[in-house]
C-alpha positions in Angstrom: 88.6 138.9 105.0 86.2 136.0 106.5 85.2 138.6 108.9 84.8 142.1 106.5 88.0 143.3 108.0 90.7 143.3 104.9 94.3 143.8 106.6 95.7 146.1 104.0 99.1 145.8 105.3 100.3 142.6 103.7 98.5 143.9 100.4 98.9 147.2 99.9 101.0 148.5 98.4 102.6 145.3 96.1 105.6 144.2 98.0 108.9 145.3 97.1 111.2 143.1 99.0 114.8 143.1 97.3 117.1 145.7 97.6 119.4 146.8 94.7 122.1 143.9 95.4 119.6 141.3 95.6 118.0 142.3 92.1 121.5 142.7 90.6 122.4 138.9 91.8 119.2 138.0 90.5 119.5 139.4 87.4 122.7 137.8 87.0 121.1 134.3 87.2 118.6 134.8 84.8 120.7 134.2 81.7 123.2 131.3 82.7 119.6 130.2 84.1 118.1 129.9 80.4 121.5 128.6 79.0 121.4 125.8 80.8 117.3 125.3 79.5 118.3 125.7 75.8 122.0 124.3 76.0 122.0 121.8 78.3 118.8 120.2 79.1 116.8 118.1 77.0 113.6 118.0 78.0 111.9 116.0 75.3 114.9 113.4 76.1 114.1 113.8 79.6 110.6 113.0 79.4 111.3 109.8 76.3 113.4 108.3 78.8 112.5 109.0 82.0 115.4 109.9 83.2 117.9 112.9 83.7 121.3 112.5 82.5 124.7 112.7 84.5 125.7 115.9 82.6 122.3 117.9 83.2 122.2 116.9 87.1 126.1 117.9 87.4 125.5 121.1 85.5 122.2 122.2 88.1 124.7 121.3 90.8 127.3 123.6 88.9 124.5 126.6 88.4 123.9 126.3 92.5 120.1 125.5 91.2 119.9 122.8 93.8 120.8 124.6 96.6 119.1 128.4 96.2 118.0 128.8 100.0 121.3 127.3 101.6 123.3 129.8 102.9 126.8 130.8 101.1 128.7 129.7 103.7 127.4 126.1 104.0 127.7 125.9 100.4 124.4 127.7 98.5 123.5 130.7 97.1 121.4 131.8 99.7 118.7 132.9 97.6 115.3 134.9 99.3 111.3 133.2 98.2 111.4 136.1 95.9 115.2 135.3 93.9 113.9 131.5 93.9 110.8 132.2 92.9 112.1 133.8 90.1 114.4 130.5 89.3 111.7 128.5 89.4 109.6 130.7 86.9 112.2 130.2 84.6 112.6 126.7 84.9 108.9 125.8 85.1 108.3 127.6 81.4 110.8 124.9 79.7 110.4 121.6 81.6 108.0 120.9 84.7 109.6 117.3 85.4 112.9 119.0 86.0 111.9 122.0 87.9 110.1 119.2 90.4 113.1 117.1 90.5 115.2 120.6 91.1 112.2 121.7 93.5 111.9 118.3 96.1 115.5 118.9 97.1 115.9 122.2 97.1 112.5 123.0 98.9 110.6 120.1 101.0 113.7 118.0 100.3 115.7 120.6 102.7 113.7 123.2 104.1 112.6 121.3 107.5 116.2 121.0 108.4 117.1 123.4 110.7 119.3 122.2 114.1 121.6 119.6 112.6 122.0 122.3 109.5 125.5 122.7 109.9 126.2 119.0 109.4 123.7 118.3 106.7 123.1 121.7 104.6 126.7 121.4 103.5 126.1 118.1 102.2 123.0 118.9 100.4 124.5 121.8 98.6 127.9 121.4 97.6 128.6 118.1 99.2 125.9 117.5 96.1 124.0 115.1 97.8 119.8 114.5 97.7 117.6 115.1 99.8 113.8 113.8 99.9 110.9 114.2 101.6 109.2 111.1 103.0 105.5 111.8 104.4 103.0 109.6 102.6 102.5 106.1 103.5 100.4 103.6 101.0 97.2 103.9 103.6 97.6 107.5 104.5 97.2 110.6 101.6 95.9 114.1 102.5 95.2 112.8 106.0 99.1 113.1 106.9 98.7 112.5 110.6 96.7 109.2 110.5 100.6 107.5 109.1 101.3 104.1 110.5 105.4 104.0 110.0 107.2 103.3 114.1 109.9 104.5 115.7 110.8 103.0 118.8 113.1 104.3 121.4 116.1 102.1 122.7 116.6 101.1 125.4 119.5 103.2 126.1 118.0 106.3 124.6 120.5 107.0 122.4 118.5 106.1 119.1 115.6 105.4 117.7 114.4 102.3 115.8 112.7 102.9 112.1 110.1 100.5 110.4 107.5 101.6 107.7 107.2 102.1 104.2 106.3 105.7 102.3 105.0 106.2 98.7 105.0 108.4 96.2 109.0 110.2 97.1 109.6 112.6 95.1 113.6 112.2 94.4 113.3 109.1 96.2 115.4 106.9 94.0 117.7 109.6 94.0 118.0 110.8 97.8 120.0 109.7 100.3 119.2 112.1 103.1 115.1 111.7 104.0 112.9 113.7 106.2 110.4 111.3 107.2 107.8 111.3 109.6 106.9 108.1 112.2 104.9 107.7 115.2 106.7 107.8 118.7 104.5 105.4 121.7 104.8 108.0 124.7 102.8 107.3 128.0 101.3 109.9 130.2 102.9 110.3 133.6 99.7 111.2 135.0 97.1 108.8 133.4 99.3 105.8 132.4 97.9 106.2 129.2 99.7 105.3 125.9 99.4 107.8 122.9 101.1 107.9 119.4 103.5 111.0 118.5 104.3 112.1 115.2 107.7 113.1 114.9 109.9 113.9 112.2 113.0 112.4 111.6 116.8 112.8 109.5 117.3 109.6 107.6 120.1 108.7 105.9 120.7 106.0 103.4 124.0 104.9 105.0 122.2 104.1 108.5 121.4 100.5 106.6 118.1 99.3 106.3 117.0 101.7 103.8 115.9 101.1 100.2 114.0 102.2 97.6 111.5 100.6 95.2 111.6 101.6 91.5 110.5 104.1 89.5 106.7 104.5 89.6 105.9 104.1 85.6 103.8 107.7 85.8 101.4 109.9 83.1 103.4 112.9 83.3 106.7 114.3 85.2 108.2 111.1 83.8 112.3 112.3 84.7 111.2 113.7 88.2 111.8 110.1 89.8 109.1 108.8 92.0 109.6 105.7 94.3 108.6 103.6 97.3 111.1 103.9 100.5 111.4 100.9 102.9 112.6 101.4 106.1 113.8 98.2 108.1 115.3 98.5 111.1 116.3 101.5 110.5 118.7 102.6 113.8 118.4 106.7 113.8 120.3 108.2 116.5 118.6 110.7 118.9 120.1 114.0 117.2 118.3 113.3 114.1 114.9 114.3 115.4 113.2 117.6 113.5 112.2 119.7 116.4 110.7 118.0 119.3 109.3 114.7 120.0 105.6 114.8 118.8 105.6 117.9 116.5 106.0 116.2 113.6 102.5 117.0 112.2 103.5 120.5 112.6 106.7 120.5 111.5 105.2 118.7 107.8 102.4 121.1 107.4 105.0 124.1 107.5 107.3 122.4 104.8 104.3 122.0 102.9 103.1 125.5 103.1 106.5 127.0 102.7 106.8 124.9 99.2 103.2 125.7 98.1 103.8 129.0 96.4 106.8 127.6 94.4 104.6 125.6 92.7 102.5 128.6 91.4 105.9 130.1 90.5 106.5 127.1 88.4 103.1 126.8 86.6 103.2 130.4 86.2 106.4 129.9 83.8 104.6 126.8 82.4 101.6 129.2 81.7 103.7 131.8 80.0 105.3 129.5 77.5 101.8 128.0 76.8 100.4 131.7 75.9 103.3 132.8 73.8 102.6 129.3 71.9 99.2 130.3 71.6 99.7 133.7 70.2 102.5 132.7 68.0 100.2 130.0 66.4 96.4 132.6 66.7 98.8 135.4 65.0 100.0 133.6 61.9 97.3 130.9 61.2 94.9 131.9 58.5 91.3 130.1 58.1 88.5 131.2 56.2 90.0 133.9 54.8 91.1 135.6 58.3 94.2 135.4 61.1 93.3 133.2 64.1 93.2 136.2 66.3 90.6 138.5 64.4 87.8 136.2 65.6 86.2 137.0 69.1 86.6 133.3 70.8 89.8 133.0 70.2 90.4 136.6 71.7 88.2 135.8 74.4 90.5 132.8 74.8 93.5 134.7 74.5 93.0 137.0 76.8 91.5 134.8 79.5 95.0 132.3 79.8 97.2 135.7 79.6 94.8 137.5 82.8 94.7 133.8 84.7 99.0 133.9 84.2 99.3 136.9 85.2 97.1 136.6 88.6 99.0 133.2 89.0 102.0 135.3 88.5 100.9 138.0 91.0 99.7 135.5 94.0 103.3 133.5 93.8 105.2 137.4 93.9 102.4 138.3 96.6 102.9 135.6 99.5 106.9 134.9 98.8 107.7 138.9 98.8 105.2 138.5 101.9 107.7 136.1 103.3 110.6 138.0 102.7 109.7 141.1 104.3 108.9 138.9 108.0 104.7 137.5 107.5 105.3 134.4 109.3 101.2 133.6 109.3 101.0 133.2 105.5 99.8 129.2 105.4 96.1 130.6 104.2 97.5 132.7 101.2 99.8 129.9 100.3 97.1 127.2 100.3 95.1 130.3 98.0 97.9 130.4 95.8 98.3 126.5 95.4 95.0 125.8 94.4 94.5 129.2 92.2 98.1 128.6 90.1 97.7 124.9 89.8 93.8 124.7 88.4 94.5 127.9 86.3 97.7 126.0 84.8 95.8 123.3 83.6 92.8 125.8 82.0 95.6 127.8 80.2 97.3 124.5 79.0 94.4 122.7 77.4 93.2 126.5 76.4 96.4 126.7 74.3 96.0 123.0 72.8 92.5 123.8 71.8 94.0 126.9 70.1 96.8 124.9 68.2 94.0 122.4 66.8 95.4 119.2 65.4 99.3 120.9 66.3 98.7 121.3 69.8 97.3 117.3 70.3 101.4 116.5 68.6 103.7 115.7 70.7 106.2 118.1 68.7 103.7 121.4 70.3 105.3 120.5 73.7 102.4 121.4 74.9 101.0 117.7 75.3 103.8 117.2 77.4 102.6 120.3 79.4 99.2 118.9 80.0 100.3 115.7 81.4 103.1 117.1 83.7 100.4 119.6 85.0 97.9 117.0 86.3 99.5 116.0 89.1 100.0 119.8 90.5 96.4 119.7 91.8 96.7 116.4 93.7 100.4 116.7 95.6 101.7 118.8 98.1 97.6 119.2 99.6 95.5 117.8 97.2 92.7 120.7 96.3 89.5 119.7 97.4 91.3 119.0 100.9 93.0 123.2 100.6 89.8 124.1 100.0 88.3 122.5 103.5 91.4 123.8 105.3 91.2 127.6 103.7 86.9 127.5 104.7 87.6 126.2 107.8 90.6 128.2 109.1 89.4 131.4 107.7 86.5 130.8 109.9 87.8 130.1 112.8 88.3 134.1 114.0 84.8 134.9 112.5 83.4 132.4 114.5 85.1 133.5 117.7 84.3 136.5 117.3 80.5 135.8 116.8 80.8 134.0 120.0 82.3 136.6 121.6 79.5 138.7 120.5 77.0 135.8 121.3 78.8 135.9 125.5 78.7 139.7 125.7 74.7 139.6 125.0 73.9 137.6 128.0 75.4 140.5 129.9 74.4 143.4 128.1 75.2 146.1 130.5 78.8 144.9 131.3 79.8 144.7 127.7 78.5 147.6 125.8 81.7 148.0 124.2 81.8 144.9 122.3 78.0 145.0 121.3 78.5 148.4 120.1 81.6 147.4 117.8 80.5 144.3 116.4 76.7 145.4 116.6 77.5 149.1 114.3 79.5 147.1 112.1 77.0 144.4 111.2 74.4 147.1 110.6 75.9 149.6 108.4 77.2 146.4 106.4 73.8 144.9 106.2 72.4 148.3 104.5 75.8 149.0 102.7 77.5 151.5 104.9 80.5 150.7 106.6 81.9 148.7 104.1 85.2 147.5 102.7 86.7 150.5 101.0 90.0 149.6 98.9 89.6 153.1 96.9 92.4 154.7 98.8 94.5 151.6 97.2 94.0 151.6 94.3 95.0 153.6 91.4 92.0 156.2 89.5 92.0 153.9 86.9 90.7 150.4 88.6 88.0 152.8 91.2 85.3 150.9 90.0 87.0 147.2 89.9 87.9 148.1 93.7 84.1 148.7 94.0 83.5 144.9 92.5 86.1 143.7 95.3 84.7 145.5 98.6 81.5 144.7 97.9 82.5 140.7 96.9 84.4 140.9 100.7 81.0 142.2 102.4 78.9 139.7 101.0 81.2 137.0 101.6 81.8 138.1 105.1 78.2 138.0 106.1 77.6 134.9 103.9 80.0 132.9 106.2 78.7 134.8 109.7 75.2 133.1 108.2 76.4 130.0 107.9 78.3 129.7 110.9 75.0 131.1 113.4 73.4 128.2 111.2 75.3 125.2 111.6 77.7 126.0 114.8 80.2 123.6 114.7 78.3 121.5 112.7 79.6 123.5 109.6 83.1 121.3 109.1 79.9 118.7 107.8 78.4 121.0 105.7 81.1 120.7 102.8 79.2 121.6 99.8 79.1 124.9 101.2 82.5 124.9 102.3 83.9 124.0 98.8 81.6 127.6 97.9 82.8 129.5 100.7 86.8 128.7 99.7 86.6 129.5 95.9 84.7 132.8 97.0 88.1 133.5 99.4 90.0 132.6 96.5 88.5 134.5 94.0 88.2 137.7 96.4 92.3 137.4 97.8 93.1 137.1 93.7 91.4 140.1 93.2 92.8 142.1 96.1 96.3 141.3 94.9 95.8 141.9 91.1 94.6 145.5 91.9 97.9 146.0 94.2 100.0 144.8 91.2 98.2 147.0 88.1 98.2 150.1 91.4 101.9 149.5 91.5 102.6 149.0 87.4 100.7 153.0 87.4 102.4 154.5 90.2 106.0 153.3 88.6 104.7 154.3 84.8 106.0 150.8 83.6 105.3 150.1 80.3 102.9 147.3 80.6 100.7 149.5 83.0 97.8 150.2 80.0 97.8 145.8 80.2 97.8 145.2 83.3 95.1 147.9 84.4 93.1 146.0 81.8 93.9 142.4 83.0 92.7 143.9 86.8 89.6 144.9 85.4 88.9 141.8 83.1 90.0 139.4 86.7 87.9 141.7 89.4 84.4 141.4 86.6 84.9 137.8 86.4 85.9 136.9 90.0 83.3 139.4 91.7 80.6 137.2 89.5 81.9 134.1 90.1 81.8 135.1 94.1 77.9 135.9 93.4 77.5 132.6 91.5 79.1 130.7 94.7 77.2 133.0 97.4 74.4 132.1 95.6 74.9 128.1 95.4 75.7 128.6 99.0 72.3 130.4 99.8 69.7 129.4 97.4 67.7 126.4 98.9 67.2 124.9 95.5 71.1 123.9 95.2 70.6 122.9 98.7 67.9 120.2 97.6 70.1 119.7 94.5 73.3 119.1 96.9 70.8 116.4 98.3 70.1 114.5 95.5 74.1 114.1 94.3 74.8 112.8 98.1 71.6 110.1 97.4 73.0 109.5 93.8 76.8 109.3 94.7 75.5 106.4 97.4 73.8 104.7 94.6 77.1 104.4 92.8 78.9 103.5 95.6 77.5 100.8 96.7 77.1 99.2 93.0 80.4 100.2 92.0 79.7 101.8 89.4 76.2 103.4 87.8 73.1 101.2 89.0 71.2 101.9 85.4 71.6 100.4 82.1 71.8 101.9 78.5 68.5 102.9 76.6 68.1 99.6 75.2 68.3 98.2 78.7 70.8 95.4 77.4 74.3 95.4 79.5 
């Protein structure tokens, strides 16, 4: 897409990736599922007290909810992405604290485990035992590989030796199986020189010298536990390393991209439950003489939170059917998904208060609850404004090597006509609008002209970034107001690309919501394609450029006073 060349395969059409027995043990879930939401759990208790009761937690143990990717025969239900992300829809439209507690075992709790899984998977399924996931340290956040915690090899080489604190576990207070990360000292044969390795490790509780600090007193996700771990002389023998000495780094940025999209899956529930309060309340509410929903801003509200559920919906469906059917390269359109699912949660959530008036600011709407659980969903697990760095930057990356590609075969002209032919044709016919992205074939008759919007979106985006990138070289990872630009374009464009698959696939079965969804694809690809303009444009025009220049000299004033450097209009502090 970075490049103008869409690869339709992971796209087109909308992945179907369960056969019939998967559906059917799906299906089967989904009622004992909802049971145990309206029966068993208490989320307004959860939330007053912080805290999940014995009952609930043995019941999610009972239901298998805590172990949905462990195979059957180590004791799970061996669920696909698709079957859990289902779960955690489900779970995420009745109580977000839960479905994190629920999701930081079952997901980045567990998931990095893979050689000593015959030992451990047991015990973190039916041996019902936690497991966390310990990354962040109190000096380190989204920079993940700058963590200070040690692990020092004995002298025997039999074990390693643990010290370090992390912050912020999820499940912490709960866990007593960690994955954590710490830096191994390894010296180059060659040089003599010394050089920290991340590495990831299997902690357990009963090594000794583990602890944890209370519960963090938090705004929202108040029963999803959240506490310090100490490690003190921690003694971790040699088969507990993840992987390989010094692929660490690696190993937590896969976790974390293989956990990303559940979180859509859980706002996306959240979303749902916060439309159908909406329309509930919008339906039935009568002022000045009229229903709620016969005035135009609070349809134009309406059917704004429904279209951003549904593409939160679609995205989540989109990258873990991907994953089912083999992608293995998906870290891009998970990071898409994270940031899309998790800023549209929070729009749809404060959209539904504002609906609900004075109702939706009680506490007895549920829906303040929502707002403050949601919060957090932007900073954890890749805080935004660092996903959007990493989706500019890694999306181009093969558009800049191909421009240098381009850039080599020019110094020798005759030896490479090939390549200057390619890349040379394709860069004119774009630049007078032939040769194009085409997604017509797609796409069903009905959503030809919101395909249309999309193409031409990718081709201006596409040359937009080759622009920037002959412009600044490698200089452009400095250039971040742009970058921020250049990411919400690629998000805008991949949610629009997969909303057209979706409505495509809704016509082509005849499901009954097809007439909505073809008009929720049309609604999303209007406003995304001008929201792409409005960001090509900030990322073009040179009078953002100047303004991007005076917030940098403003935002250094602040800084350095602390605060704002003027005084009120009477000039009195």
């Amino acid at each position: 897409m970075f490049g103008g060349k869409l690869e339709t395969t992971e796209l087109f059409p909308y992945p179907e990736p369960l056969n019939a027995e998967q559906k059917e043990f799906a299906a089967a879930l989904v009622d004992p599922v909802h049971k145990f939401f309206t029966e068993v759990n208490d989320a307004v208790r959860n939330d007053d007290t912080s805290n999940v009761d014995r009952r609930t937690i043995d019941a999610l143990w009972d239901l298998g909810l805590l172990a949905v990717y462990v195979p059957p025969e180590l004791g799970g239900l061996g669920l696909c992405n698709v079957q859990s992300v289902l779960m955690a829809e489900i779970s995420g439209s009745y109580d977000l604290a839960l479905s994190l507690l629920i999701g930081a075992h079952k997901s980045i709790g567990t998931k990095g485990i893979e050689r000593q899984k015959q030992k451990y998977l047991p015990m973190l399924s039916s041996g019902r035992v936690f497991g966390a996931f310990a990354l962040t340290e109190p000096g380190t956040g989204s920079d993940a590989a700058s963590i200070k915690m040690k692990a020092v090899s004995s002298p025997c080489g039999t074990y390693y030796t643990l010290n370090g604190s992390k912050l912020w576990i999820s499940g912490g207070g709960l866990a007593d199986i960690f994955t954590t990360f710490a830096q191994v000292e390894s010296v180059d044969a060659a040089t003599g020189e010394k050089r920290n390795k991340m590495t990831a490790f299997i902690v357990e509780r009963s090594f000794g010298g583990v602890s944890t600090g209370p519960p963090e007193d938090k705004m929202g996700l108040k029963c999803s536990v959240t506490n310090e771990l100490f490690l003190d002389d921690v003694k971790v023998p040699v088969e507990n390393v993840l992987g390989e000495v010094g692929n660490g780094f690696k190993i937590a940025v896969n976790i974390l991209n293989s956990g990303r999209y559940g979180l859509g899956a859980m706002l996306s529930g959240t979303m749902k439950t916060c439309v159908e309060k909406a329309a509930a309340h919008v339906s039935d509410r009568v002022q000045f003489g009229r229903k709620l929903i016969e005035f135009e801003n609070v349809q134009e509200k309406l059917a704004m939170m429904t279209t951003q559920q549904y593409v939160a919906q679609t995205l989540t469906y989109m990258v873990s059917g991907n994953m089912d059917k083999g992608s293995v390269d998906f870290h891009l359109e998970a990071a898409v998904s994270k940031v899309f699912c998790t800023e549209a949660a929070w729009n749809v959530c404060d959209e539904a208060i504002q609906l609900l008036g004075g109702n939706g600011f009680m506490k007895s709407s549920g829906l303040e609850r929502f707002l403050r659980d949601v919060r957090v969903f932007r900073i954890f697990e890749g805080a935004n404004d660092v996903l959007r760095m990493f989706i500019a930057l890694t999306g181009m990356q093969k558009t800049g090597k191909d421009l240098r590609g381009l850039q080599d075969a020019l110094k020798n002209p005759f030896s490479n006509m090939g390549v200057i032919f390619t890349e040379g044709t394709k860069r004119a016919g774009r630049s007078v609008g032939v040769g194009g992205t085409n997604l017509r074939p797609f796409v069903a008759s009905e959503l030809q002209n919101a395909a249309k919007q999309c193409a031409e979106s990718i081709d201006v985006f596409s040359t937009t970034v080759e622009s920037l990138l002959r412009t600044h070289g490698k200089g452009i990872a400095e250039r971040q107001f742009q970058l921020a630009r250049v990411a919400d374009c690629a998000i805008f464009i991949y949610s629009m690309v997969t909303v057209l698959s979706r409505a495509s696939r809704a016509v082509k079965l005849n499901l009954p919501s097809a007439e909505q969804e073809l008009l929720m694809a049309q609604i999303w690809c209007k406003e995304a394609s001008d929201r792409v303009q409005q960001n090509i444009h900030r990322i073009q025009s040179k009078s953002f450029k100047e303004n991007y220049q005076r917030m940098a000299t403003v935002a250094s004033y602040i800084s350095n006073q602390r605060g704002p450097t003027y005084t009120n209009p009477l000039e009195i502090d």
